[in-house]
N, C-alpha and C positions, 0 to 999 in steps of 0.2 A: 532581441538585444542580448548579446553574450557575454555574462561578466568574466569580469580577467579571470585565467587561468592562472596566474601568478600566484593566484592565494590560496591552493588549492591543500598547499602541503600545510600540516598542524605538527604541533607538539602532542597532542594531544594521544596519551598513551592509552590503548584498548585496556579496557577491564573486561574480567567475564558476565556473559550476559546471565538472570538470575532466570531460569524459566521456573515459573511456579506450578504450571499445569500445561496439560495436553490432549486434547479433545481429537477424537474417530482414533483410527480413520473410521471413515462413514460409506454407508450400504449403497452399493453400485458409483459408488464415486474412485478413481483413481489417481485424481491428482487435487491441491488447491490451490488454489491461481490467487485469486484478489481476496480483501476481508476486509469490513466495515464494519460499524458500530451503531446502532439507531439510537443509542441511550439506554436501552433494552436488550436488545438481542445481539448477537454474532452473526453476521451474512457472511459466507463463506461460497467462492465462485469454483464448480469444480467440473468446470467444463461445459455440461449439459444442461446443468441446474444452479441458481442460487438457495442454499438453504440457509436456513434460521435456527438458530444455537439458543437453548439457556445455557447464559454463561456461565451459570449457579451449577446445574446438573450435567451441563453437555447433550441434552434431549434433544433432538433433533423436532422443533414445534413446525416449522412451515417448508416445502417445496414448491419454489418457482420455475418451470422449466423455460429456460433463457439459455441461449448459447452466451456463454461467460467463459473466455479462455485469460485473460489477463483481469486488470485492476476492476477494481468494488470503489464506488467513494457513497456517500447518504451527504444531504444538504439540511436535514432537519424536518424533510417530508418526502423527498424525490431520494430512490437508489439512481446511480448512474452505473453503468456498464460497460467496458472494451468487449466487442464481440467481433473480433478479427481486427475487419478496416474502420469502424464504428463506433461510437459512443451512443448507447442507448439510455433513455430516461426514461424509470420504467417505476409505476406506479405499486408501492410494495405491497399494498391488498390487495389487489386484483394480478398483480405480473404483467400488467398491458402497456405496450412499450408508446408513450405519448411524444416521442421525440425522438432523432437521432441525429447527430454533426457526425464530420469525420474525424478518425481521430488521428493527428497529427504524425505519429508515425509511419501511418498506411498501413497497420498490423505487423511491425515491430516493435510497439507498446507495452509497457509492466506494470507500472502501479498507476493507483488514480484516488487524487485524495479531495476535499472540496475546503476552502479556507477563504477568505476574505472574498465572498461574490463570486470566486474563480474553481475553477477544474484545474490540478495541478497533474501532470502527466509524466509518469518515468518511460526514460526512452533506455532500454536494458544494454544494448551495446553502443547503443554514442553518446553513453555515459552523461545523459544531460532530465532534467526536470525542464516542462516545460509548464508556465500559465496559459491556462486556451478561456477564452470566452467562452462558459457554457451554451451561448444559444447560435455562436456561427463554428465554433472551433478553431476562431482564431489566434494563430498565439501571440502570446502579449510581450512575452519573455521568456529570456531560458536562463538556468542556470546547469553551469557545466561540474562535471564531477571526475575524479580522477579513479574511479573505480565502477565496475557495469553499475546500472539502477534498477532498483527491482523493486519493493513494495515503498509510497510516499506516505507520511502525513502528518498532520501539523499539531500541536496540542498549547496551552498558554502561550501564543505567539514564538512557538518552537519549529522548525523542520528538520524533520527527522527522514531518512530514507533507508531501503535498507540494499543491500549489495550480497550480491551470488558471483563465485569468482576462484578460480581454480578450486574449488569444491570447501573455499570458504565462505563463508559468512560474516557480518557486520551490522548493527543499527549503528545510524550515523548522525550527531547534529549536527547539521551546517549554517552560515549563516546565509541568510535567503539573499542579501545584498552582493555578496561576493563570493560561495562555495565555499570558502576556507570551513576545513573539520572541526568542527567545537569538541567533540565528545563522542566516543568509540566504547562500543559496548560486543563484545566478541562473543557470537554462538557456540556452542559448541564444536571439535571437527565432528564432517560430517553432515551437519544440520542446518541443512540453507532455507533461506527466508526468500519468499515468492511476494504473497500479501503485505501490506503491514497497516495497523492503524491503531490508534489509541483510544480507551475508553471516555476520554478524559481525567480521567482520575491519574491513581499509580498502577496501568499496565497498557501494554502493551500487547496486538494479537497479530501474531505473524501466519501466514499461510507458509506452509510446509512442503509445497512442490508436491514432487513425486511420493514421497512420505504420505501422502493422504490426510496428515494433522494439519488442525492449527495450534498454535502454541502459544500462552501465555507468559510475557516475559515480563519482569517488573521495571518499571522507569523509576530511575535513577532522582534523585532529587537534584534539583539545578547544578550544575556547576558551572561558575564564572569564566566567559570568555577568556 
């Protein structure tokens, strides 16, 4: 189900985004694709491998080798993974994948975030989030966006996404009911956002594309629809 397109445009004027910090690039990795958060650690998807960040240090603690080319999302025990056509569920101590659905794009999939029971899925050029049933990958709904999607996720009943696009960037809050833009928070030029996910707290961890980083940006204190 496709909410209206109508609502698509905001007043809603870009501020600059605050990055606090910036971790790697990191050893035999060239690109960062998806990024998650356990509550702990930083998962960061860079192709070949998922690794594990202190946030605190940047140390590189765990390597899983998993083909991971797009989104990361953690459920609060399970990572999930885009690995082309695929979503895998893959057990963060061991790396053993105990599941797989497809995933909805057919591997033209971005981000991937986990929020109320559900897999939330950025589809990067038809500009749409989609909800899939974690255990068929079915989706339940889309919401459509007027700019590519690239890193999802959600934090105090917020969606946040973020956008790569003529060689800009953007974290975006939308509202989940109808797409309309709440709140624009502008990267750098230059500095495009791949990953994206919240710690829960006040930050923000974007994956860095080609850049090899992830980047820490700070979230913004609520502002009113």
């Amino acid at each position: 189900m496709s909410q209206n397109p109508t609502l698509h445009t905001s007043r809603a004027a870009a501020r600059p985004a605050e990055i606090v910090r910036e971790y790697g690039p990191f050893d035999g990795a060239t690109a960062v694709h998806g990024v998650t958060h356990d509550g702990q650690h930083i998962w960061a998807a860079t192709s070949a491998a998922l690794i594990a960040l202190d946030p605190a240090t940047g140390e590189t603690l765990r390597t899983l080798a998993r083909p991971c080319d797009a989104g990361t999302a953690f459920d609060g025990t399970h990572l999930y993974q885009i690995a082309e056509t695929r979503i895998d569920k893959i057990d963060p101590a061991t790396g053993a994948v105990l599941s797989s659905i497809p995933a909805p794009g057919a591997g033209n999939d971005s981000g991937l975030a986990w929020a109320e029971g559900s897999l939330w899925v950025g589809q990067y050029r038809d500009r749409r989030i989609h909800q899939i049933d974690p255990a068929t990958g079915a989706v339940i709904r889309s919401i459509e966006s007027n700019r590519f999607v690239t890193g999802v996720t959600w934090v105090d009943g917020d969606l946040w996404h973020g956008t790569w696009e003529a060689e800009e960037s953007e974290l975006r809050r939308i509202d989940p009911a109808s797409g309309a833009v709440l709140e624009r928070l502008a990267m750098p030029e230059g500095t495009g956002v791949s990953g994206l996910e919240s710690d829960g707290a006040d930050l923000f961890y974007c994956g860095g594309g080609g850049s090899g980083k992830v980047r820490a940006v700070r979230r913004p204190k609520r502002v009113a629809a």
